[in-house]
C-alpha positions as CSV (number, residue, x, y, z in Angstrom):
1,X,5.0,-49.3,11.3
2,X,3.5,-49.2,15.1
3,X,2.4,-46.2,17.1
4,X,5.6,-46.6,19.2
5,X,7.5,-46.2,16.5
6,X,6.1,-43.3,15.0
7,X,6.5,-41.6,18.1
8,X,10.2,-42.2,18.2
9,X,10.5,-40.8,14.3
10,X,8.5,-37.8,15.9
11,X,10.5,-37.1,18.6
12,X,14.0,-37.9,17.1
13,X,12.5,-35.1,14.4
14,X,11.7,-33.0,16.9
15,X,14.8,-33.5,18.6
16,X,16.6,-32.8,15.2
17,X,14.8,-29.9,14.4
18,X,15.8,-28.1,17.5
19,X,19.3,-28.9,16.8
20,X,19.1,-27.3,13.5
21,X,17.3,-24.1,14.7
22,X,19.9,-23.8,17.3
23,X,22.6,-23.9,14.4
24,X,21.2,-21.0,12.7
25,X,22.7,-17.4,13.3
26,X,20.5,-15.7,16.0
27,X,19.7,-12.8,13.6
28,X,19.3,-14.8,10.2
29,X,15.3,-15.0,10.9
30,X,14.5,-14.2,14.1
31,X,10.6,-14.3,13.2
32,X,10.8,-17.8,11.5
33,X,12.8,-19.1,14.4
34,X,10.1,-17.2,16.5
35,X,7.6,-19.2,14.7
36,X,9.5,-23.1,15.2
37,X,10.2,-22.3,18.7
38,X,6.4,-21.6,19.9
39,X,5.3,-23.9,17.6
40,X,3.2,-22.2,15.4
41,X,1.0,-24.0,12.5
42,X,0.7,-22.1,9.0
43,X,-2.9,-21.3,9.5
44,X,-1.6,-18.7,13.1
45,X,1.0,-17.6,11.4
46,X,-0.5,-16.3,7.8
47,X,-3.6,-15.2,10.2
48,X,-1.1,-13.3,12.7
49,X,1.1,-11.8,9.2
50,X,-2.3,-10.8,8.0
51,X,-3.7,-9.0,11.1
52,X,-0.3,-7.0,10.3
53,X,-0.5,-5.9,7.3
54,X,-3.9,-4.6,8.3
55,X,-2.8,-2.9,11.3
56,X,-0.2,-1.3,8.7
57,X,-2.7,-0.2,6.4
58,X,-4.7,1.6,9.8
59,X,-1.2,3.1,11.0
60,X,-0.3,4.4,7.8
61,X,-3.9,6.0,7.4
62,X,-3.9,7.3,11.0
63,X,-0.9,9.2,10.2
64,X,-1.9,10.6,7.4
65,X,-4.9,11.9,9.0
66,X,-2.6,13.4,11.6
67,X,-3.1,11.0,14.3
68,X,0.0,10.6,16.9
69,X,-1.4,8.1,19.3
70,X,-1.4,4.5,18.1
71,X,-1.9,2.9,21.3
72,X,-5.5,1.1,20.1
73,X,-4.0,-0.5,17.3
74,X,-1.3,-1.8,19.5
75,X,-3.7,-3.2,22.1
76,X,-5.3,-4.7,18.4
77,X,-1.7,-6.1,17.8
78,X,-1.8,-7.7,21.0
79,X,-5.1,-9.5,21.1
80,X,-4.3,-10.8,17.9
81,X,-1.0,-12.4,18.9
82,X,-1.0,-16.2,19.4
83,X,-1.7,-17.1,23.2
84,X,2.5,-18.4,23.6
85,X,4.3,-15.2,22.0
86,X,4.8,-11.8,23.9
87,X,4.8,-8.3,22.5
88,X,8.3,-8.1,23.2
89,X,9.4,-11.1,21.5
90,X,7.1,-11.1,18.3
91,X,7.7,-7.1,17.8
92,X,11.8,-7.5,18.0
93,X,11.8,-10.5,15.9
94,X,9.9,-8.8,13.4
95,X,11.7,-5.9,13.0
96,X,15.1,-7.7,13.0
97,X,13.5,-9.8,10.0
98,X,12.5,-6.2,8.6
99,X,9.2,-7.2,9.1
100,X,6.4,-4.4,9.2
101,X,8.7,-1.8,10.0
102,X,6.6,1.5,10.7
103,X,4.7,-0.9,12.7
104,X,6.7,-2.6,14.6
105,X,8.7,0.3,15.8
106,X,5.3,2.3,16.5
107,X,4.4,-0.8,19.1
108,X,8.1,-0.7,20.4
109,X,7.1,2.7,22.2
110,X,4.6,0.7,24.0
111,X,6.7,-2.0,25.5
């Protein structure tokens, strides 16, 4: 098999892949779909879910400490986003996907 025509298997799985993601309900996974649509390899993503569930453990310590300003760890939350996904996007899809909850509805105040 030639370059040329790996590039056409690429891009006719590319081109099949976006069909597929397009078939799916809009609120099945939103965060997946998030994911395909930027994207995003494994290594970004388990880094990003990571960063996450630290930024949970901080929230959930903050609060118990009596804390009721979060707004470092969101600016945390936002340097550690990969360089194509917004706030917005990544903080919606996550809580749609009942992703990180507490979290994600602490950083919703800051949008």
């Amino acid at each position: 098999m030639n370059m040329q025509d790996l590039i056409k298997k690429i891009q006719l799985l590319e081109y099949h892949q976006k069909l597929m993601l397009e078939m799916l309900a809009p609120q099945t996974f939103p965060f997946n779909k998030l994911i395909i649509e930027k994207g995003l390899n494994e290594q970004k993503v388990n880094s990003f879910l990571g960063y996450c569930d630290k930024l949970s453990n901080q929230l959930e310590e903050q609060k118990a400490e009596g804390f009721v300003y979060y707004h470092p760890l969101f600016n945390e939350f936002i340097q550690a986003l990969p360089a194509n996904i917004q706030a917005k996007e990544a903080i919606d899809a996550c809580l749609k996907q009942d992703l990180f909850v507490p979290l994600m509805r602490e950083f919703k105040k800051y949008i």
